[in-house]
C-alpha positions in Angstrom: 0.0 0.0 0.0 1.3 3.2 -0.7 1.9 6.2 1.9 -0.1 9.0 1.0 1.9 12.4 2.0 -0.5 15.5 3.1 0.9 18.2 2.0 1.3 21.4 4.0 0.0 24.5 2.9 0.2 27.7 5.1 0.8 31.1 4.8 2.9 33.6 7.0 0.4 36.1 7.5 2.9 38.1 9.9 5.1 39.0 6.6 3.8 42.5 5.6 3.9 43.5 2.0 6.2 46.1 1.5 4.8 50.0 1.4 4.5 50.2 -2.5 2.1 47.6 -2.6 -0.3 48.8 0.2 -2.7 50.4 -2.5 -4.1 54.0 -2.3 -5.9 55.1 0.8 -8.8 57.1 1.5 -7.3 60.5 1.9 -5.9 60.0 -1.9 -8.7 58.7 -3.3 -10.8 61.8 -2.0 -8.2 64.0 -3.6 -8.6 62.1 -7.3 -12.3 62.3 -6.9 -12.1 66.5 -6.4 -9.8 66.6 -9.5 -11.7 64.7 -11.2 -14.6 67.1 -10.3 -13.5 70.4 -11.4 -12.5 68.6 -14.5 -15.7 67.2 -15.2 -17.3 70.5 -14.3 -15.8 72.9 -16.6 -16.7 70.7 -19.1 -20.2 71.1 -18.1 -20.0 74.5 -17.7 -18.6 74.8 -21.3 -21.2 72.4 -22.9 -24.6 74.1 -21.1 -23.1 77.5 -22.7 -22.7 75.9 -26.3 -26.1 74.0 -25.6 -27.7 77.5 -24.9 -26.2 79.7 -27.9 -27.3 76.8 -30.3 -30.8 77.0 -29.2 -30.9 80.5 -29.5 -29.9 80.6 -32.7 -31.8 78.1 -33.8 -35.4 80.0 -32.0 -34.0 83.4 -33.9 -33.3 81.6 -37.6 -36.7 79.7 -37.2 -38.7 82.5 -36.4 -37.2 84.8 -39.3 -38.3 82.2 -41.4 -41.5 81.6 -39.9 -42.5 85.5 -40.0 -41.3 85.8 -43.7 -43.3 83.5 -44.7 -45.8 84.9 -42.4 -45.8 88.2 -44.5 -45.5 86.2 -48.0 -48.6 84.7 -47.2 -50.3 88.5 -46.3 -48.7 90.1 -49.3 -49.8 86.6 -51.9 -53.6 87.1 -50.9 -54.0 90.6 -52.2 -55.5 91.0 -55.4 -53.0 91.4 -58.2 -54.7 95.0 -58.7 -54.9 96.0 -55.6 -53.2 99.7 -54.8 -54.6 100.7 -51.7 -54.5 98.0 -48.9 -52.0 99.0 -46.2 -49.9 95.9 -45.8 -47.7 97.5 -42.7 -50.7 96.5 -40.5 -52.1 93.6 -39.4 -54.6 92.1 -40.6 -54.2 94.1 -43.7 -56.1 97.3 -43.7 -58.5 98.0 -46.3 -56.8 101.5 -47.0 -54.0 103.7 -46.2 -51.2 101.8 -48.1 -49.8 100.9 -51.0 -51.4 97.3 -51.4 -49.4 95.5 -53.9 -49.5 98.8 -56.4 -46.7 100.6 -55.1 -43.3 99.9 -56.5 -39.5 100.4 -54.6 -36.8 101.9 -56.1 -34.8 98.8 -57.2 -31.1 98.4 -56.2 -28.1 95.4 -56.5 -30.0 93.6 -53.7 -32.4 90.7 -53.7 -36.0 92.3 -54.8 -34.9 95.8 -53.6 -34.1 95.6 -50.2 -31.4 97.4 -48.9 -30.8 95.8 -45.5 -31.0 98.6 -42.8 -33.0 101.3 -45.3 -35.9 100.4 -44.0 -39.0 101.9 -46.7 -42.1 103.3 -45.0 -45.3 101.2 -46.0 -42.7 98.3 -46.7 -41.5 97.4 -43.1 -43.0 96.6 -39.8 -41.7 95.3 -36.3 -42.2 92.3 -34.2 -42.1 91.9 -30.2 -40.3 89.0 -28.2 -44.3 87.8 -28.3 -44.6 87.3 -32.1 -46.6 91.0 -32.2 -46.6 93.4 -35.1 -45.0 96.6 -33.8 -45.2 100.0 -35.6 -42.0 101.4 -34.5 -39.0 99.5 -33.9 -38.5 100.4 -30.3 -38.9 97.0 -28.4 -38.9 95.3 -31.2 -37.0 92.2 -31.8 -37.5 91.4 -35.1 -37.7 93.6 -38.4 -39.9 92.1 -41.9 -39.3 94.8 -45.3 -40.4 94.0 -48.4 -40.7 95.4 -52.1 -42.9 94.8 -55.0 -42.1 95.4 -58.2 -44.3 94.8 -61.7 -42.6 93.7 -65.2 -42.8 96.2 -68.3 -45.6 94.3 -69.5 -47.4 95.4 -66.1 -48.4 91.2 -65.9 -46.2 89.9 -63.3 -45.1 90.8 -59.8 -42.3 90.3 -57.9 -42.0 89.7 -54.0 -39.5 89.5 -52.0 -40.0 89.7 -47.8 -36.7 89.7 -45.8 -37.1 89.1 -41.8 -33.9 89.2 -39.4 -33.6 89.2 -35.8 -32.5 92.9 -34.6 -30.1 91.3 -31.7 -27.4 89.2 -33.1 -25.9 86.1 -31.1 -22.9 85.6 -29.3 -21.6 83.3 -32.1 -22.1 85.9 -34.9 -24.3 87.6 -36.8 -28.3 87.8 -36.6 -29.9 85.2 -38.6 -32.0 86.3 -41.8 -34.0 84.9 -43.9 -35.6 86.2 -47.6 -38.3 84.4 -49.4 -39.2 85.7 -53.5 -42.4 85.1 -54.7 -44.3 86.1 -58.7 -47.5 86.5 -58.6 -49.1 86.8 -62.0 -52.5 88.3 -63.5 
């Protein structure tokens, strides 16, 4: 019969690792952890900002090209004769304006608008609350537009631009120009 040998395993557990290999303590990881804090929060800080500019440009550009259109849609259901309708008001007036009669003096620029000329009977204002304004004091927003007839006198010419007043931190103030024909 054969002897069967246990084998001894023990360990010294009164050997102590030497102090490299004790790990971090508590005070350490504390100290990591605040680092790692401010790091974390001035990346925060810097993404809310960007977050914040983005959506205000995007509210601005989206209602410049709402209220254009807006104003396209005023200007399209006149009649094509119509020379008296005062389109700076709204709802169009029945009198006291040009209607879709009246002609600008043309220039370089898209459908006669010189951006910052702004034409009487061919601009109005609009208010943080989507309001037509007559004068541009708290106003927000600015709509001109120009209308001008062919030499055959059969076909008209549109055009609306609407910008925001207050550009944003990132750049300009958004705009947008729509050109419609409306014919006889």
């Amino acid at each position: 019969m054969k002897s069967r040998r246990k084998m001894d395993i023990s360990f010294d557990t009164s050997r102590r690792p030497p102090q490299r290999e004790l790990g971090s303590t508590l005070i350490e990881t504390m100290i990591a952890l605040l680092v790692l804090l401010i790091g974390v929060m001035g990346v925060l800080g810097v993404l809310s900002f960007a977050v914040t500019q983005n959506w205000n440009q995007g509210d601005r550009s989206t209602r410049t090209t709402e209220y254009a259109q807006d104003k396209m849609e005023q200007l399209l259901a006149l009649n094509f004769t119509d020379s008296t309708s005062n389109t700076a008001a709204y709802p169009t007036a029945s009198s006291g304006g040009t209607g879709l009669g009246g002609s600008m003096a043309g220039s370089t620029t898209v459908g006669g608008i010189v951006a910052g000329s702004p034409v009487t009977q061919y601009v109005d204002y609009i208010d943080s609350s989507g309001n037509v304004q007559s004068a541009s004091t708290g106003a927000l927003y600015i709509r001109e537009w120009s209308i001008s007839t062919n030499t055959s006198g059969n076909l008209k010419t549109i055009a609306v631009v609407a910008r925001a007043l207050v550009p944003s931190a990132s750049g300009g103030a958004p705009s947008t120009t729509l050109v419609s024909m409306k014919s006889q």
